[in-house]
C-alpha positions in Angstrom: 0.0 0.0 0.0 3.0 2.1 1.1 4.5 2.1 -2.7 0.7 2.4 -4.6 0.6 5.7 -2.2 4.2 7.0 -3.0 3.5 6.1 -6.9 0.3 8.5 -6.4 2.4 11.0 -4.8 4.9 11.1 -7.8 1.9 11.6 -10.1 0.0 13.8 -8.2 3.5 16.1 -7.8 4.9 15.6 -11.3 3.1 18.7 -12.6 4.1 21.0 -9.9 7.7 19.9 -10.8 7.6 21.1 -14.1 6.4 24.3 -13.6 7.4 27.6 -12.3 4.6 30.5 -11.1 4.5 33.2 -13.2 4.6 36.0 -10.4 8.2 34.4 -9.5 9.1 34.9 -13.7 8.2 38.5 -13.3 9.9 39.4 -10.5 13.1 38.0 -11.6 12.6 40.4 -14.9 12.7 37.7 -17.0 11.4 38.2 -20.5 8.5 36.1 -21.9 9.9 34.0 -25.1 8.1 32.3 -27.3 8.7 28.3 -26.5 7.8 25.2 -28.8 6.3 22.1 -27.8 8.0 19.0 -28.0 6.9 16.3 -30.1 5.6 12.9 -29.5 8.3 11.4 -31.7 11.5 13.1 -29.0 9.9 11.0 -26.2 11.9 8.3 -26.9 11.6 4.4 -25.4 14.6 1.9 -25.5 14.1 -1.4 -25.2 16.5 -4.0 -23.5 18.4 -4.8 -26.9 18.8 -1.1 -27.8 15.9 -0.9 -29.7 14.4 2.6 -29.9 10.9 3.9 -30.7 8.9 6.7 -29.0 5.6 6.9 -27.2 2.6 7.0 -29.8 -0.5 8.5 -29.1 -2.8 7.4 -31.9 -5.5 4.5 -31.5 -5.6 1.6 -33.9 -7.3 -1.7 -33.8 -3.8 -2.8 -32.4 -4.2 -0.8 -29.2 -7.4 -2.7 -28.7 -5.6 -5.8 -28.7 -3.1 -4.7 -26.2 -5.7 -3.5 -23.9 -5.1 -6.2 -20.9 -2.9 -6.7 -18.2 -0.3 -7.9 -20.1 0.3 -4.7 -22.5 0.4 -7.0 -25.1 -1.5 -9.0 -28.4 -2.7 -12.6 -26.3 -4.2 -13.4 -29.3 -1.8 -17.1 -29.0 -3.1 -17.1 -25.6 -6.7 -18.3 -23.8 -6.8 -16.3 -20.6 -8.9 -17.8 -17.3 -12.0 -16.2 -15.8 -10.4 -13.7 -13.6 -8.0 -11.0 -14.6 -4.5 -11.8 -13.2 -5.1 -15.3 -13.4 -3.1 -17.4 -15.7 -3.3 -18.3 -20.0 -3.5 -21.4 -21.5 -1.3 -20.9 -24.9 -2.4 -21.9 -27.9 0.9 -22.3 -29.8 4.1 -23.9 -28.8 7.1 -21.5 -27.3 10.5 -21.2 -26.6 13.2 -19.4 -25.8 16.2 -19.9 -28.3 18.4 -17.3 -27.0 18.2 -19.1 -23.2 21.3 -22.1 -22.3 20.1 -21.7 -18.7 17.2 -23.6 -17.3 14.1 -21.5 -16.5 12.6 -21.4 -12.7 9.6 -23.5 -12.5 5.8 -22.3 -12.3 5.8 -21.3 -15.4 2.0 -20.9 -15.6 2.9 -17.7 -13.3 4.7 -15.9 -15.5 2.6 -14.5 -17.7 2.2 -11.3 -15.6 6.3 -12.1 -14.5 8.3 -8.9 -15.7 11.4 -10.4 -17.2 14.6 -8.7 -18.1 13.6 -8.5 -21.8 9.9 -7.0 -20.8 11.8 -3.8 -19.3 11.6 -0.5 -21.2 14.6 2.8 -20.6 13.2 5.9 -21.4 15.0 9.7 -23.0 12.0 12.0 -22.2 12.8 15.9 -23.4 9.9 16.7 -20.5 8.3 14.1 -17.6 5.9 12.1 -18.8 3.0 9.8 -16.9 1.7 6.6 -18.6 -1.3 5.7 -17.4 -3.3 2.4 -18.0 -6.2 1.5 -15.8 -9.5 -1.5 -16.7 -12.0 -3.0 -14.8 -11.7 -6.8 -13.8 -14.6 -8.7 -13.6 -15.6 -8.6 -10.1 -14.7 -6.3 -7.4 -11.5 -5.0 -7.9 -9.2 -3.0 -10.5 -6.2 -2.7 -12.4 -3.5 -0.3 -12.7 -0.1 0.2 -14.5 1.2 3.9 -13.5 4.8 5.3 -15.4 6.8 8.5 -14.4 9.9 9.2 -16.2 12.1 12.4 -16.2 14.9 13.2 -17.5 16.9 15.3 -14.8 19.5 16.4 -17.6 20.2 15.6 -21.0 22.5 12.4 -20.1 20.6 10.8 -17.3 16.8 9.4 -17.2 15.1 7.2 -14.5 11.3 6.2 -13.9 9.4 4.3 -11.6 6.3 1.8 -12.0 3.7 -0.1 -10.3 1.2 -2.8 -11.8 -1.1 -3.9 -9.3 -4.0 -6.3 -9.3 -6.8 -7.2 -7.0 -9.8 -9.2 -8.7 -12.3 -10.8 -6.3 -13.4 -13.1 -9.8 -17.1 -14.7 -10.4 -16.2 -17.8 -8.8 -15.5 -19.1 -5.5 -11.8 -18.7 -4.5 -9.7 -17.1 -7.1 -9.1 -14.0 -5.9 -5.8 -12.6 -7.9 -3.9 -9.6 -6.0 -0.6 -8.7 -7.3 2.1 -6.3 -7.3 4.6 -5.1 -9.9 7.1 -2.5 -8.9 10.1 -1.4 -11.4 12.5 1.3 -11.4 14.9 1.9 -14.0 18.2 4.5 -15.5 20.0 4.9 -18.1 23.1 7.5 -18.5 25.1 8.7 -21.3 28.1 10.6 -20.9 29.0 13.6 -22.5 31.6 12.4 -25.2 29.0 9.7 -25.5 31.9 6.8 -24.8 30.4 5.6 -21.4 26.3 4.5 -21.1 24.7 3.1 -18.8 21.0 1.4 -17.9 19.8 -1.1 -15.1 16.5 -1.3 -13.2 15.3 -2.9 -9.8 12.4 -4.8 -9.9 9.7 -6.4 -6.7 7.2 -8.5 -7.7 4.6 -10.6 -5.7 1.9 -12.5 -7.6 -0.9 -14.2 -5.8 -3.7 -16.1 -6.7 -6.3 -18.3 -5.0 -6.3 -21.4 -6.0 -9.6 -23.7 -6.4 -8.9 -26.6 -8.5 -11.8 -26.3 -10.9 -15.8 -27.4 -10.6 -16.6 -30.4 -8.7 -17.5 -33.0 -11.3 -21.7 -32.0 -10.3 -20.8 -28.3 -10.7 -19.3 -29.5 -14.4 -22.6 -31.3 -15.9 -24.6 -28.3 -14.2 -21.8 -25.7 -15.8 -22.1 -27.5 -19.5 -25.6 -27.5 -19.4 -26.2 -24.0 -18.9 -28.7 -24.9 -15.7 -30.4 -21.3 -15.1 -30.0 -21.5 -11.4 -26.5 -21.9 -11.7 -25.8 -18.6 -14.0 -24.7 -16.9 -10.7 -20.9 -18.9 -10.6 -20.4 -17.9 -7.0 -22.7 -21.0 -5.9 -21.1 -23.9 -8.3 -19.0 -25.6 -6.5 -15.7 -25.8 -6.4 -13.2 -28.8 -5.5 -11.8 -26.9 -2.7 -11.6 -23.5 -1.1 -8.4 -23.3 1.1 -5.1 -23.2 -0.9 -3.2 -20.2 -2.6 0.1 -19.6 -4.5 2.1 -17.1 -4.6 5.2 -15.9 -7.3 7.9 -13.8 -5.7 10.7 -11.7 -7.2 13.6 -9.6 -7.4 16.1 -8.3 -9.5 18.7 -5.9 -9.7 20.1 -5.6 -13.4 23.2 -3.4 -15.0 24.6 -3.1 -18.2 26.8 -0.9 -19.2 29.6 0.0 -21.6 32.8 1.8 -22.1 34.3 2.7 -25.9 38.1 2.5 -26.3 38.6 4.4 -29.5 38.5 8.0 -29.4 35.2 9.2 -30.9 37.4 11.0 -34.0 38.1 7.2 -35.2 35.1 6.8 -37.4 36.4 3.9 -38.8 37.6 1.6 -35.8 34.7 1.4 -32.4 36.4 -1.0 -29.9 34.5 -1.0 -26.5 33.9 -3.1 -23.3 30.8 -4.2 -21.3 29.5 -5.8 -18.5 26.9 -7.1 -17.5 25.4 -7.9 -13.8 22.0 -9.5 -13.2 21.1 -10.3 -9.9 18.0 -12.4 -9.1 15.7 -14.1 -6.3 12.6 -16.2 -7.0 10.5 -18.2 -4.4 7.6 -19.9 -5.6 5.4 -20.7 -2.4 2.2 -23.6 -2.7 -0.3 -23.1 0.7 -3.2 -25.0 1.9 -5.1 -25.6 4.7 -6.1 -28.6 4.8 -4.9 -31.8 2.5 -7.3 -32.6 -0.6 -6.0 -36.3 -1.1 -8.6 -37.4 -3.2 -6.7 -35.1 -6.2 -3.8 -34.8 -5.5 -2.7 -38.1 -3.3 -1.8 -39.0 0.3 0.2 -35.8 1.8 3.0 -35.4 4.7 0.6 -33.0 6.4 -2.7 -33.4 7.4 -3.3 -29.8 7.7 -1.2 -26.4 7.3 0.9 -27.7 4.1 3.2 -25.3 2.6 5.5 -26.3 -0.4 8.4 -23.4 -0.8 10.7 -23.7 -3.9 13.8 -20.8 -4.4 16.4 -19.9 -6.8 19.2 -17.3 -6.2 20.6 -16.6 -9.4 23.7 -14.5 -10.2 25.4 -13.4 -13.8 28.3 -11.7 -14.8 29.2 -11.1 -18.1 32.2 -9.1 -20.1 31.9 -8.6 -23.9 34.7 -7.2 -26.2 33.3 -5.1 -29.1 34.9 -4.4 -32.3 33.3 -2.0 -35.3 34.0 -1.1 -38.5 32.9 -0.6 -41.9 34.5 -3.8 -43.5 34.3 -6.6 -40.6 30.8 -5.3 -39.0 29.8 -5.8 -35.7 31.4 -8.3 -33.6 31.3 -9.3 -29.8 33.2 -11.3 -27.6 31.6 -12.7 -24.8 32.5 -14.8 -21.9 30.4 -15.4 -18.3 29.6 -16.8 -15.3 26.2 -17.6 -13.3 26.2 -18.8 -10.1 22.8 -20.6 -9.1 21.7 -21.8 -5.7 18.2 -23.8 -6.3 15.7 -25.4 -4.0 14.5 -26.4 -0.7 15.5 -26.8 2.8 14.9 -30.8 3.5 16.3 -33.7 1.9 13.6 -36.5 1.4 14.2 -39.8 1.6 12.0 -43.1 0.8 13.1 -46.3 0.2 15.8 -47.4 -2.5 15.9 -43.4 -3.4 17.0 -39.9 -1.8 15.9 -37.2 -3.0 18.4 -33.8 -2.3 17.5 -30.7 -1.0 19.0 -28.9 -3.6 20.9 -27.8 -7.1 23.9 -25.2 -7.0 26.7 -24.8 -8.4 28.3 -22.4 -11.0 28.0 -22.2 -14.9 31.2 -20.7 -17.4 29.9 -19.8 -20.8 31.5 -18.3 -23.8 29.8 -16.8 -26.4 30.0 -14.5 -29.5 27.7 -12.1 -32.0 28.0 -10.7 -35.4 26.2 -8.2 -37.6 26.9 -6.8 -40.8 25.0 -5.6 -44.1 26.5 -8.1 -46.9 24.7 -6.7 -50.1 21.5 -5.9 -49.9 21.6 -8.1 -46.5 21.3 -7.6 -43.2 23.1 -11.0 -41.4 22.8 -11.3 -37.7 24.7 -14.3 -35.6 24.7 -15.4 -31.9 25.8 -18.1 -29.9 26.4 -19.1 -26.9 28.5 -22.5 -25.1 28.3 -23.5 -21.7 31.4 -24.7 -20.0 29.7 -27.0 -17.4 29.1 -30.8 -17.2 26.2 -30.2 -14.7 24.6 -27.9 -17.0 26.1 -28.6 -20.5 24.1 -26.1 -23.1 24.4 -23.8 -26.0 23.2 -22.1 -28.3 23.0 -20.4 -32.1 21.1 -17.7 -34.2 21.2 -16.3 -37.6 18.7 -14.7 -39.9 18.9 -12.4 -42.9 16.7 -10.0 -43.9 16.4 -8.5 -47.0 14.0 -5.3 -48.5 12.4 -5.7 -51.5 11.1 -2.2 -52.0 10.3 0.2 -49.5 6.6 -1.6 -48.3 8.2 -5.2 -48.4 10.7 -6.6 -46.2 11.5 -10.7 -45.9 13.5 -12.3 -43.1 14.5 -16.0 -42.5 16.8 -17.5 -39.9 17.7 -20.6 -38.0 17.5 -21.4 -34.3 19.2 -24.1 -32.3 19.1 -24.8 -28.7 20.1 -27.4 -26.0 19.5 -26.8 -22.5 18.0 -28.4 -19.5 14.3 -28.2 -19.0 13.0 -26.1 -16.6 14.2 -26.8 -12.8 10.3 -28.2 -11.8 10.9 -30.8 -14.3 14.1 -31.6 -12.2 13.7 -31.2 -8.9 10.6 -31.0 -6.9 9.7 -31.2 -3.1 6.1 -31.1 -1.5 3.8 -32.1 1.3 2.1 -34.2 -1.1 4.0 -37.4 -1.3 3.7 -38.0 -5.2 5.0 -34.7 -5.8 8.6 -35.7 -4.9 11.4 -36.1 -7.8 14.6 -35.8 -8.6 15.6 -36.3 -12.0 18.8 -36.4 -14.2 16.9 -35.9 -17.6 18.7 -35.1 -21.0 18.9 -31.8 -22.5 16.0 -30.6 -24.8 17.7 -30.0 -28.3 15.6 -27.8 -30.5 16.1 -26.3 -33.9 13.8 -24.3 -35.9 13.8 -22.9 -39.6 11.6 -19.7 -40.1 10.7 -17.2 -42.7 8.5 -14.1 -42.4 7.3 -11.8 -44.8 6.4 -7.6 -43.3 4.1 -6.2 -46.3 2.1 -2.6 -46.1 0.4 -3.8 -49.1 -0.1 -7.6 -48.9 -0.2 -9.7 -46.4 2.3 -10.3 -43.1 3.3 -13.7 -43.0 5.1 -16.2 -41.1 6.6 -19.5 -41.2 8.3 -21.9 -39.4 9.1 -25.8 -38.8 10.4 -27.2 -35.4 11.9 -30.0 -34.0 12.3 -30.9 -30.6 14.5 -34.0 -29.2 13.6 -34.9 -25.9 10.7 -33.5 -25.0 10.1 -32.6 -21.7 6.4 -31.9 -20.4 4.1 -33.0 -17.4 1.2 -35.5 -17.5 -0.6 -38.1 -15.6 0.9 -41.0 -14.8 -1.3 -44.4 -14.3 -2.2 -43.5 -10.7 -3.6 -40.4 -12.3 -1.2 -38.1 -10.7 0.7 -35.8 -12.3 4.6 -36.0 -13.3 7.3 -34.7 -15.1 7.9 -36.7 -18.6 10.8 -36.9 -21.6 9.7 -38.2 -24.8 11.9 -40.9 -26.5 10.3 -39.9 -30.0 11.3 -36.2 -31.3 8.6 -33.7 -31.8 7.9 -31.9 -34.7 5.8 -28.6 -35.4 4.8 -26.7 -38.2 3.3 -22.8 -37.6 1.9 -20.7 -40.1 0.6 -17.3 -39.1 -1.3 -14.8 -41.1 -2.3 -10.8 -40.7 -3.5 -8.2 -43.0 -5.6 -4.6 -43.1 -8.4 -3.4 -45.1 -9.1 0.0 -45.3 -12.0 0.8 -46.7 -12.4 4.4 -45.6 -14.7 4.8 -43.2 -14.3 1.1 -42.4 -11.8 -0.8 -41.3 -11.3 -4.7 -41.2 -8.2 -6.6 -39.4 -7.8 -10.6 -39.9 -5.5 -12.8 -38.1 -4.8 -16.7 -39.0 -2.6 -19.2 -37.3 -2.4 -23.0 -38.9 -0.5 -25.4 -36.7 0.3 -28.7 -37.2 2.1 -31.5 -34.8 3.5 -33.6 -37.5 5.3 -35.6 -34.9 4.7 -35.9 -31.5 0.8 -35.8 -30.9 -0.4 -36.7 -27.6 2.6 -35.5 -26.3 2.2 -31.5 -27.6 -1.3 -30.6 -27.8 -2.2 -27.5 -30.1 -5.4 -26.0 -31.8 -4.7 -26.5 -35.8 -6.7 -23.3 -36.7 -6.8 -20.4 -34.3 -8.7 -17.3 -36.1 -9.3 -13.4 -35.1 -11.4 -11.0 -37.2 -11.9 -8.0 -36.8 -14.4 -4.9 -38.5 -14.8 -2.1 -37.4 -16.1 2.0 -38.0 -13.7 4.9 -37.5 -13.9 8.4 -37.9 -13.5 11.7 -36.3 -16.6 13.3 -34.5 -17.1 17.0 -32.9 -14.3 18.7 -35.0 -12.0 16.4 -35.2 -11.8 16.8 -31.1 -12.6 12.6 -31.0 -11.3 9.8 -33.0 -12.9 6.5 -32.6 -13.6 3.0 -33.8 -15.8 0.9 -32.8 -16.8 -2.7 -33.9 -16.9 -6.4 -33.1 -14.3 -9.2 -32.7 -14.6 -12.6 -33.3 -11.7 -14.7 -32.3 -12.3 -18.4 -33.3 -10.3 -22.0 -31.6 -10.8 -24.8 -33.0 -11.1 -28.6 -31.6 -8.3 -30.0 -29.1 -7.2 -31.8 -26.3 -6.3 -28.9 -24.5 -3.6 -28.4 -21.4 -5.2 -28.7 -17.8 -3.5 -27.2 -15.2 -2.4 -28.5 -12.1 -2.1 -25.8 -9.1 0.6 -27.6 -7.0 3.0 -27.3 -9.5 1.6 -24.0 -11.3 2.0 -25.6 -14.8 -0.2 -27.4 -17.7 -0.2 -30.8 -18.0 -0.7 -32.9 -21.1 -4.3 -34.7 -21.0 -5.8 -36.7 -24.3 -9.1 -37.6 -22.6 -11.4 -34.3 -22.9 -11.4 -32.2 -26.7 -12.4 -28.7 -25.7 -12.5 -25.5 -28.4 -14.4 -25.2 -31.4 -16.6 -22.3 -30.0 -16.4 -18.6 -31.4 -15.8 -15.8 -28.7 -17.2 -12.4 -29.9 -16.5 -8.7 -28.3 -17.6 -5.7 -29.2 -15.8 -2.5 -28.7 -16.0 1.3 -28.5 -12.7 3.1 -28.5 -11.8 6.5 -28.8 -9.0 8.8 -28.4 -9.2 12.6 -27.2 -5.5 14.7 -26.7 -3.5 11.9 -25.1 -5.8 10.1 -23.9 -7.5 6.9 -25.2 -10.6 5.6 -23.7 -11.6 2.0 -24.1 -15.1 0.6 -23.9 -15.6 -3.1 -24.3 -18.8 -6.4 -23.8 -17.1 -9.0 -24.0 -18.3 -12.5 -24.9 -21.6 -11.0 -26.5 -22.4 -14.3 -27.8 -22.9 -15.5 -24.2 -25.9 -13.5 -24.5 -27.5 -15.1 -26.9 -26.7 -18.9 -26.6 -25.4 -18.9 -22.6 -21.7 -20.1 -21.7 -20.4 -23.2 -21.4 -17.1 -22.8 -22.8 -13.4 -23.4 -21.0 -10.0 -22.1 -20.2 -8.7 -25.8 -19.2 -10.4 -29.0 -18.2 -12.0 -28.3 -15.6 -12.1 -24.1 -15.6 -14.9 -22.5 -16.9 -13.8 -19.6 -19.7 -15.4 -16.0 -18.7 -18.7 -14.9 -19.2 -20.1 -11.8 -20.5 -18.8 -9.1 -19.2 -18.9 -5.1 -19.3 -15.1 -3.4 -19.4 -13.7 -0.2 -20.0 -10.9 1.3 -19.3 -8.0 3.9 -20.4 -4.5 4.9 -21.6 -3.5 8.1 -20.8 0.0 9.7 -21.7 1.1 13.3 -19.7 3.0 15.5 -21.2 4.0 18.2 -18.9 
């Protein structure tokens, strides 16, 4: 509550900051001049690879799309009934660029800012973003931004994202909290810069484990009495989990050369990434008939942690004939989880994983024709955690409104440390195991056209395959495939403008040509959109408005087990092949862009008996609205 308050404070004070009272201007006998506004495009955003844009203003279908929690296009994603809560993805992903196994819970993570989710800002006056939304029952959501910069060389801001849904059905309350500060300096002679960021995070949610079996049938068939979900029943109503986090992170770098060499840029970097996760499973009392005989009675509490330290040096080298290059060498040092060592018969299982990882690693970029060729890799040095990795992809222009890019991906690393080592009250949730690294390689192609169609491609294969599913007892575990996997993804998106209408189509084909039953994905996963836009009132308002109809078709979809906080793999229940249909009101006046949203119209019309995962009912109609609003002062 403390840092919601001193967020407020900051935004309530920002204004007075930037201004000075005109009696004190006169007194001082200074001269009125004539001053111009900054615009949008100097407000600048840099992203975690160096990647710079600037803060726009303007409303597009796109901005509809982003208008969750996330800040982001879920339209790979099937979110649960209450805001906060977790997705079930619709497409297969990875992380190519990673040698280091992930922390477990992974079904927390969607609201989890990562390293590569933080944004550095260069700001010629402070700016506020502002992003608030209803949530579906009894609560709210905020994400609130300052940034200044306090002279031409040096910016910082500070954040908060915070949660609190109450949700339609019993127990799954969501009440989070997402603080992040961040920097970024650059000298005067520009050879030093500088950028980190500190980041708190706490992420509960209530945990119910889905309808009773009764509370299903009465759920699927759409039994009036039942249309108020606070009195279906749910299989139990005392356990919560809980993500924790922090991070500090630096990186910074120092060029060599003098900035007269135009020809010749040799610099040095470093980076630091400091980082604590605990992952913490409560309940009450013991629900054995789900989840298996337990330790504990009563008062379980299953507490997983990972310390997690890198340092990393990189020699750079520029110049007009070689490119880029980098050098790269690193170590992390890992301390992961628990504070018991369980042992059973014929089998101990430790308390925990640590230990310390060398890697060595390398990038390259360069424009070879009418090419631009981009290269990393990476090698860990470690028998306990043997890994590596390598990138490349080429992209090309055809003109000035076509651009084509293809690439290759390869990866080997550990799966994630749940897979590997796991301690709980319950007694079938106990494992230690030494299993191979997944090896993964991918071939891609994608295709950015104003006038055509955006298009992308891509084939994957994945050698031992690591997932979780139930075992004969019904309980579930952590799995490797013998048999490799292989995916095909083909993802379309174009714009029609027709004026004073609008129409925005999205199409994903997907295809397990190896592997099914073990990866479990929608073939066709659809999202139209159409839509009316025009300016009202003088041009003072800009808005579209419309409906969306986002389309999933037939699967055995991922159920989720709460323990563990991931999906599991299940080939009894088909779920999907249902249309979901919003309809939308958005409109932007100055800076600020008002969203008004029903969602799941077609709930009204034919009742909702649709899911998230086995077992969790999908939302059901709902009113929404909401805003973004950018300061300027």
């Amino acid at each position: 509550m403390r840092i919601i308050l001193f967020c407020f404070m900051l935004l309530i004070a920002a204004p007075v900051w930037s201004q000075v009272p005109p009696q004190a201007q006169l007194k001082a006998g200074m001269k009125k001049k004539d001053s111009i506004k900054p615009t949008v495009d100097l407000y600048k955003i840099i992203s975690h690879e160096n990647d710079t844009t600037h803060v726009d203003t303007s409303l597009t279908i796109l901005d509809d799309y982003k208008f969750n929690i996330l800040r982001k296009d879920n339209f790979e994603l099937l979110p649960f009934s209450n805001t906060g809560q977790t997705y079930n993805s619709l497409s297969y992903k990875k992380d190519y660029e990673e040698s280091f196994p992930e922390f477990g819970a992974r079904a927390r993570h969607y609201t989890f800012i990562d390293v590569e989710d933080i944004e550095y800002y260069h700001v010629p006056t402070p700016l506020t973003d502002l992003y608030f939304k209803t949530v579906p029952e009894q609560g709210q959501q905020l994400d609130a931004l300052f940034t200044v910069n306090t002279s031409k060389n040096f910016n910082m801001s500070i954040a908060y994202k915070g949660v609190r849904a109450l949700g339609k059905y019993q127990h799954i309350l969501t009440s989070s909290g997402n603080l992040r500060m961040t920097f970024n300096y650059l000298s005067d002679n520009e050879r030093y810069s500088a950028k980190g960021h500190f980041v708190s995070q706490d992420l509960l949610n209530e945990e119910n484990g889905g309808l009773t079996d009764q509370a299903l049938q009465q759920y699927i068939n759409k039994e009036p009495e039942f249309e108020d979900r606070s009195v279906l029943e749910v299989n139990f109503e005392n356990a919560e989990s809980v993500l924790f986090g922090k991070r500090f992170f630096l990186d910074h770098e120092f060029v060599l050369t003098k900035p007269s060499d135009s020809l010749n840029r040799i610099s040095l970097g470093h980076t630091f990434d400091h980082s604590y996760k605990k992952f913490v499973f409560r309940q009450n009392a013991a629900v054995n008939s789900i989840f298996g005989e337990s330790f504990e009675s009563t008062n379980l509490q299953d507490e997983t942690r990972l310390t997690k330290m890198l340092n990393e040096v990189a020699l750079n080298y520029s110049n007009n004939i070689l490119g880029e290059l980098s050098f790269k060498a690193g170590m992390t040092n890992f301390d992961y989880g628990y504070n018991s060592v369980y042992i059973k018969p014929g089998d101990t299982i430790g308390s925990s994983l640590e230990g310390e990882v060398l890697h060595v690693g390398g990038a390259f970029k360069k424009r070879l024709g009418g090419f631009e060729v981009e290269a990393d890799a990476r090698l860990n040095l470690s028998d306990e955690f043997s890994g590596n990795y390598f990138a490349a992809s080429a992209s090309y222009s055809l003109n000035e409104d076509n651009q084509l890019r293809f690439g290759i991906d390869q990866n080997s690393s550990a799966p994630n440390f749940n897979f590997l080592l796991y301690q709980s009250d319950y007694i079938e949730y106990n494992w230690q195991n030494d299993f191979e690294n997944e090896s993964a390689q991918r071939l891609y192609a994608d295709l950015k056209s104003k006038k055509l169609v955006n298009i992308y491609g891509g084939l994957s294969q994945i050698q031992n395959y690591t997932y979780f599913s139930l075992n004969e007892e019904g309980v579930v575990k952590p799995f490797q495939s013998a048999d490799p996997v292989r995916y095909l993804k083909i993802k379309a998106e174009k714009e029609f403008d027709f004026g004073l209408f609008g129409s925005y189509n999205t199409v994903m084909y997907q295809n397990v040509l190896e592997g099914v039953g073990v990866l479990n994905l929608p073939e066709f996963v659809t999202r139209n959109s159409i839509y009316y836009k025009d300016y009202w009132f003088d041009k003072a308002l800009y808005l579209q408005t419309g409906f969306t109809l986002k389309y999933i078709s037939n699967y055995q979809m991922d159920a989720y087990d709460p323990v563990l906080a991931e999906f599991y793999v299940q080939n009894v229940q088909e779920l999907g092949g249902y249309p979901l249909v919003d309809f939308f009101f958005n409109a932007k006046v100055d800076q600020a862009r008002i969203f008004f949203k029903l969602e799941h119209i077609d709930d009204l019309l034919d009742g909702n008996n649709k899911f998230s995962a086995p077992g969790y009912p999908y939302t059901d109609f709902l009113v929404r609205f909401g805003l973004v609003w950018n300061f300027f002062m």
